[in-house]
N, C-alpha and C positions, 0 to 999 in steps of 0.2 A: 504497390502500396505507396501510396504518400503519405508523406512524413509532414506532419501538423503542428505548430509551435502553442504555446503558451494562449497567445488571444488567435487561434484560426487562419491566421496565414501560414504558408509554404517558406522552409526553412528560406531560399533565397530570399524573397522578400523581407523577411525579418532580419536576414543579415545586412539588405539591402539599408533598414530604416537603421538600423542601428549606428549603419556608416553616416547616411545625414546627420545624426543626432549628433554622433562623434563626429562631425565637422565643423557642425554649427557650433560647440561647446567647443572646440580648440579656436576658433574665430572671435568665439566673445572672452574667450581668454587670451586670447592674442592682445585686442583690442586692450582690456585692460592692464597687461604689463608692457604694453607700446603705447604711453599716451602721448600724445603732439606736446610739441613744448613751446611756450609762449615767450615774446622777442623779448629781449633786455630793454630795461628802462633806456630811452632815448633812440631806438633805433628806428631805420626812416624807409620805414615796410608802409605806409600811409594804414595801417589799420588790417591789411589783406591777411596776414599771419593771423592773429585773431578773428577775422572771418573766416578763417578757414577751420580753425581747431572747431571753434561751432558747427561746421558742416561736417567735421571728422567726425565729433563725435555724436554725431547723429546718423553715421552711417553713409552718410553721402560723398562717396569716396573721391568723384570725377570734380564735382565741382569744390571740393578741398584740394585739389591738386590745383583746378583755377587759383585760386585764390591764393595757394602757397608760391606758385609762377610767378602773381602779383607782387608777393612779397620782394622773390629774389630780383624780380625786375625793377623793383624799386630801391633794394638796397642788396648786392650783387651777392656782401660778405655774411650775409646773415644766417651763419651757420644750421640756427633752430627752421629756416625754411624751407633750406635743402633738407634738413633732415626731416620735416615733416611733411614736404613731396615725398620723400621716399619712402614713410611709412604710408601712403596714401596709393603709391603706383606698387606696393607690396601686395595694398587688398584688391587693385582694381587687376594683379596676377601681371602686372607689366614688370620682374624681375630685373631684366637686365636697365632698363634704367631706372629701374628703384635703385640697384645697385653702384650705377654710376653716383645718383644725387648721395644716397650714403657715405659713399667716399669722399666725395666734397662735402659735407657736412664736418666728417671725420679731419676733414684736411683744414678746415676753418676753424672747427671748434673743437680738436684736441686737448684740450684745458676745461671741458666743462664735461663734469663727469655721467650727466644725461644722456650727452653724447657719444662717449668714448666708451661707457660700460654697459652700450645698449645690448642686450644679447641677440636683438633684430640684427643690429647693424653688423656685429659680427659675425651670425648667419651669413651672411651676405656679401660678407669680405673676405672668406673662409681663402 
C-alpha cells in the first residue's frame, strides 16, 4: 500500500519539497541578516563596493564578488569588501575562500562592529 500525503504525492516527495522550501526560507533569511556593507565615506573602491551590494542584493552572487574584487583592488584595506566578497563566495558555496576574505575583513576592520559581530563571519572562523 502507499502511503499518500495531504495534496497526493508520495510521502518522499513531500519530504523532498518541504527540504527546498526549508532551503530557500534559510537562504532568504540568511540573505537578510548578512547584508553587504557599504564603504566609509572617502574610501577609494572607485564605486565597485556599491556596485556590488546592488548586484548582492539582487541575488547575483558571481558578479558581486566582481565587483567586491574591484573594490579590494582598488583600495587593498577596505575591510567592508573583503567582507562582502565573503559574504558573496558563502552564497556562490565557495566556503573556504569565503573564509579566508572573512578573516581579512576581520583583520582590517575589527573595530567596526558589522564586522566583528557578524554571526556569518563567526560561522566561518569557528
Amino acid at each position: 500500500m502507499k502511503i499518500k500525503s495531504f495534496f497526493g504525492v508520495g510521502v518522499a516527495a513531500a519530504v523532498a519539497m518541504f527540504l527546498v522550501l526549508l532551503t530557500a526560507g534559510l537562504d532568504q533569511a540568511h540573505a537578510k541578516t548578512a547584508p553587504a556593507l557599504a564603504s566609509p565615506a572617502g574610501a577609494g573602491d572607485e564605486g565597485h563596493n556599491a556596485e556590488g551590494i546592488k548586484h548582492y542584493n539582487k541575488g547575483h552572487w558571481k558578479k558581486a564578488a566582481d565587483h567586491f574584487r574591484g573594490a579590494i583592488n582598488s583600495d587593498p584595506n577596505l575591510a567592508e569588501a573583503h567582507y562582502n566578497l565573503a559574504l558573496s563566495l558563502d552564497k556562490l558555496r565557495m566556503h573556504g575562500p569565503a573564509t579566508k576574505s572573512f578573516a581579512m575583513a576581520l583583520k582590517l576592520g575589527k573595530d567596526n562592529p558589522d564586522i566583528s559581530g557578524s554571526g556569518i563571519l563567526k560561522a566561518h572562523l569557528r
